[in-house]
mmCIF file of the N, C-alpha and C atoms, coordinates in Angstrom:
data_MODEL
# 
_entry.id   MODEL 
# 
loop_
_atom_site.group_PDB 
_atom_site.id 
_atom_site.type_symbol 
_atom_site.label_atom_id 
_atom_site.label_alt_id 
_atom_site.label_comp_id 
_atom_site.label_asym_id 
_atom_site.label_entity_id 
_atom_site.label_seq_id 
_atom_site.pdbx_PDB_ins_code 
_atom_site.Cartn_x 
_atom_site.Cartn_y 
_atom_site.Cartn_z 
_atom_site.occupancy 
_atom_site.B_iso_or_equiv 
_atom_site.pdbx_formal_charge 
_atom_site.auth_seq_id 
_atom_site.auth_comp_id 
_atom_site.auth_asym_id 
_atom_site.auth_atom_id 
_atom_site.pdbx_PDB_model_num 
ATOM 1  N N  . UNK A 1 1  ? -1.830 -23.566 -4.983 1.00 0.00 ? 1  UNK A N  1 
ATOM 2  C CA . UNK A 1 1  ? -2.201 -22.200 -5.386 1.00 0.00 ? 1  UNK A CA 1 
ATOM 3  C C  . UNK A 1 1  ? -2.887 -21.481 -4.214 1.00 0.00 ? 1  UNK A C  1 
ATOM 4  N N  . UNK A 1 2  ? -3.908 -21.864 -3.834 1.00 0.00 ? 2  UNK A N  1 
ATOM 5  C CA . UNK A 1 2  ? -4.788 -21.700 -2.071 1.00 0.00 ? 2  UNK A CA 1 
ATOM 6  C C  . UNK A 1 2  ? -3.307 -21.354 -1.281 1.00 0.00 ? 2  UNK A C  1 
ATOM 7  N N  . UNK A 1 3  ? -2.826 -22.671 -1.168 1.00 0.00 ? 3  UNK A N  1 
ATOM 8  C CA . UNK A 1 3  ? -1.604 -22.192 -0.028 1.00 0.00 ? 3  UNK A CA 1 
ATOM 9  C C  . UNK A 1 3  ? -0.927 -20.987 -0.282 1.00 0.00 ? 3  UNK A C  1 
ATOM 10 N N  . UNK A 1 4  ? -0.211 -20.518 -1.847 1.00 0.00 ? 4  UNK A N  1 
ATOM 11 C CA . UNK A 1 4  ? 0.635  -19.536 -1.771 1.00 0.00 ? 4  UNK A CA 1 
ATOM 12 C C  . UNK A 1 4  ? -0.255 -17.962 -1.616 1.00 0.00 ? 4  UNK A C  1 
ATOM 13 N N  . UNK A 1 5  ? -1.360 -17.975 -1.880 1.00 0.00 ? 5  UNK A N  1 
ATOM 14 C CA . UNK A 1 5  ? -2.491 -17.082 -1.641 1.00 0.00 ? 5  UNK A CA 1 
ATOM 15 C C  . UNK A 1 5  ? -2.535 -16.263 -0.273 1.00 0.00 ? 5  UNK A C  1 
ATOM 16 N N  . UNK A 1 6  ? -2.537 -17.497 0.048  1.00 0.00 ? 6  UNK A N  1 
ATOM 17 C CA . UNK A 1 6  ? -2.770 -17.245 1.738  1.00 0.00 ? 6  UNK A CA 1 
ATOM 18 C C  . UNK A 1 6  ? -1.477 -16.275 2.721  1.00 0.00 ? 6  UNK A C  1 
ATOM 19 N N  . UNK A 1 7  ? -0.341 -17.391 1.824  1.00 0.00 ? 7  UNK A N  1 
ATOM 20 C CA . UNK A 1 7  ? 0.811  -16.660 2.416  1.00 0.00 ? 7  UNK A CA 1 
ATOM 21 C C  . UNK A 1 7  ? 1.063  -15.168 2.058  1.00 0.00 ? 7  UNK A C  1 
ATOM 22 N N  . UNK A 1 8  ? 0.957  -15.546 0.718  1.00 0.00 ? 8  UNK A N  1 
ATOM 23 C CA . UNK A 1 8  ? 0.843  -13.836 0.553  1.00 0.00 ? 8  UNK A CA 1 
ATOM 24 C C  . UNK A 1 8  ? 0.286  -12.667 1.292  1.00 0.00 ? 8  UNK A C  1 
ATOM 25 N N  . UNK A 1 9  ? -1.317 -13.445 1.494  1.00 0.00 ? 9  UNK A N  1 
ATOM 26 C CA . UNK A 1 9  ? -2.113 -12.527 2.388  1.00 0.00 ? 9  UNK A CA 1 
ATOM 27 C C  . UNK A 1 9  ? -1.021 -12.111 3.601  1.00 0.00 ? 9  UNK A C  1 
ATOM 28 N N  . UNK A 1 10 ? -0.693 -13.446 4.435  1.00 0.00 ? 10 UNK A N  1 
ATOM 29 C CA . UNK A 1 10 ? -0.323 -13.252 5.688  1.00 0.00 ? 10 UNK A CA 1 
ATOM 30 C C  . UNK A 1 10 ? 0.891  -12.266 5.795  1.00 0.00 ? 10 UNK A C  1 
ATOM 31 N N  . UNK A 1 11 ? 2.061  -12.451 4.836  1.00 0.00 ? 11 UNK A N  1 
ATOM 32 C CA . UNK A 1 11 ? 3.097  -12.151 4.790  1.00 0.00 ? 11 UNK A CA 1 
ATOM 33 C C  . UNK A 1 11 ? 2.715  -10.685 4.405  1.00 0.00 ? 11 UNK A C  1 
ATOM 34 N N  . UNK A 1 12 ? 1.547  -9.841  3.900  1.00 0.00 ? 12 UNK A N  1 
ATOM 35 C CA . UNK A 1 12 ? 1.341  -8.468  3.421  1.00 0.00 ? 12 UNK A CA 1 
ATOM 36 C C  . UNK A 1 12 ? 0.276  -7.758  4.957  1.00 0.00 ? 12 UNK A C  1 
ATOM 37 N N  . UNK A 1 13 ? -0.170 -9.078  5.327  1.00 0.00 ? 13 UNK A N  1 
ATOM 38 C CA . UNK A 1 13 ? -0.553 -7.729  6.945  1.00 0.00 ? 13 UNK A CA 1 
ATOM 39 C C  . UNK A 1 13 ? 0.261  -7.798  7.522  1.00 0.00 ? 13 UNK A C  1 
ATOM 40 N N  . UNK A 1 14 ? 1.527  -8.870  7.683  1.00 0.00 ? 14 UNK A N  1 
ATOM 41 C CA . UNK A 1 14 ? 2.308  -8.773  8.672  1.00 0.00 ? 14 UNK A CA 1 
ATOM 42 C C  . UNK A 1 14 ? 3.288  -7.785  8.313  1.00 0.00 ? 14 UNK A C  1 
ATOM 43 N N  . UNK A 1 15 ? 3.476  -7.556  6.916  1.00 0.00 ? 15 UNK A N  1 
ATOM 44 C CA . UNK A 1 15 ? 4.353  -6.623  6.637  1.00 0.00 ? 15 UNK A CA 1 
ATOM 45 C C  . UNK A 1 15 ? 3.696  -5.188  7.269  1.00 0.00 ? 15 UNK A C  1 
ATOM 46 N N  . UNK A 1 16 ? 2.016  -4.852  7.009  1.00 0.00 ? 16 UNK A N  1 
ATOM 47 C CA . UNK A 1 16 ? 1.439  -4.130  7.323  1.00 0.00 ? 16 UNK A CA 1 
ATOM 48 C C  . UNK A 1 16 ? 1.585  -3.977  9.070  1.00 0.00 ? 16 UNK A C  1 
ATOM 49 N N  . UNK A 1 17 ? 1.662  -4.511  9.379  1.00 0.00 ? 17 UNK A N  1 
ATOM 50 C CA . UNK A 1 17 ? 1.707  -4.346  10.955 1.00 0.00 ? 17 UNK A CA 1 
ATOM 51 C C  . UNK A 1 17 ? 2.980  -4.063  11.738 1.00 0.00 ? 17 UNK A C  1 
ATOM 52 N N  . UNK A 1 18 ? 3.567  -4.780  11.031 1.00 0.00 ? 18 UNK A N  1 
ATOM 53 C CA . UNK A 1 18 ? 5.539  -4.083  11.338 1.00 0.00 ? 18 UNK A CA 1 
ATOM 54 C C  . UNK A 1 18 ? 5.265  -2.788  11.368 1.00 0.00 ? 18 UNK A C  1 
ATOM 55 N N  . UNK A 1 19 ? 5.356  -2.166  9.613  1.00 0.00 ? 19 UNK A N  1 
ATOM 56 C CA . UNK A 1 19 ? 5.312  -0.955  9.257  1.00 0.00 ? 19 UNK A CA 1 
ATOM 57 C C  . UNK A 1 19 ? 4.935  0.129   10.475 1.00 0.00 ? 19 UNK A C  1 
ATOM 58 N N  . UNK A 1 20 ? 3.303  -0.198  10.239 1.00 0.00 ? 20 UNK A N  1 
ATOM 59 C CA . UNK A 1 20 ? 2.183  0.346   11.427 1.00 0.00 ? 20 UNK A CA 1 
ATOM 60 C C  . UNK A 1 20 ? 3.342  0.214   13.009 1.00 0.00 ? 20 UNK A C  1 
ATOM 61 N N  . UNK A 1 21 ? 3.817  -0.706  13.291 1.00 0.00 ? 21 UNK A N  1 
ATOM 62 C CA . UNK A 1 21 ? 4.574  -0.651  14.730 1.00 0.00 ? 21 UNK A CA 1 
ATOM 63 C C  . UNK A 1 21 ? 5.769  0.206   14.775 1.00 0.00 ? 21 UNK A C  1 
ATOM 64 N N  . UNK A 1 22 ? 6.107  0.093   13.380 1.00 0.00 ? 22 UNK A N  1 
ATOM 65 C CA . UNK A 1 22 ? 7.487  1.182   13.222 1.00 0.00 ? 22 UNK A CA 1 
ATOM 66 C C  . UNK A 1 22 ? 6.962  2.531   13.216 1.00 0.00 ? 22 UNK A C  1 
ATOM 67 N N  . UNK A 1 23 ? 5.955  2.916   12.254 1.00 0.00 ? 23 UNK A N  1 
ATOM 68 C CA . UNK A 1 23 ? 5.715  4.158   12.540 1.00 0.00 ? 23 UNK A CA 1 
ATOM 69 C C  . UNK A 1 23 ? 5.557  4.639   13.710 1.00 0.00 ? 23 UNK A C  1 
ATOM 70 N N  . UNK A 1 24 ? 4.542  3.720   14.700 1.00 0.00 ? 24 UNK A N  1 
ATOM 71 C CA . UNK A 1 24 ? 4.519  4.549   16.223 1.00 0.00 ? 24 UNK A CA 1 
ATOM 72 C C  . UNK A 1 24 ? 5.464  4.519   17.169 1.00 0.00 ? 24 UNK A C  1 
ATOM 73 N N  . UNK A 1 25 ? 6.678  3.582   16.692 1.00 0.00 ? 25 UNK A N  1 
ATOM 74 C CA . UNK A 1 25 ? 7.872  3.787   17.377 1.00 0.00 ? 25 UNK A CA 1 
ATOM 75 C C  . UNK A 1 25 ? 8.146  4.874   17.057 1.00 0.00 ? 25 UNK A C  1 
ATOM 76 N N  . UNK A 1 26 ? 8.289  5.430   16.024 1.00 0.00 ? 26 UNK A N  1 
ATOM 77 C CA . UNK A 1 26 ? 9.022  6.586   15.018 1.00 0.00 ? 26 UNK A CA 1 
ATOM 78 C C  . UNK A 1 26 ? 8.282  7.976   16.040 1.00 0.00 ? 26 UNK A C  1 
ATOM 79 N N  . UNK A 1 27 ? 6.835  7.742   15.965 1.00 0.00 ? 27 UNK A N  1 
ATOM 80 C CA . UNK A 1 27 ? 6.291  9.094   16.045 1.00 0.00 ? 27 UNK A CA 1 
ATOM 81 C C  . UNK A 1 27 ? 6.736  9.540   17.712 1.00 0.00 ? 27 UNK A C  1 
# 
């Protein structure tokens, strides 16, 4: 349960940080 937690976390800033990198490609 800990483990899938975590991933989640990781897998939602990393999604967050793509995003964030795409946008300033974009802008």
């Amino acid at each position: 349960m800990k483990g899938e937690k975590e991933r989640k976390n990781d897998n939602k800033k990393r999604k967050k940080k793509k995003k964030k990198k795409k946008k300033k490609n974009w802008a």
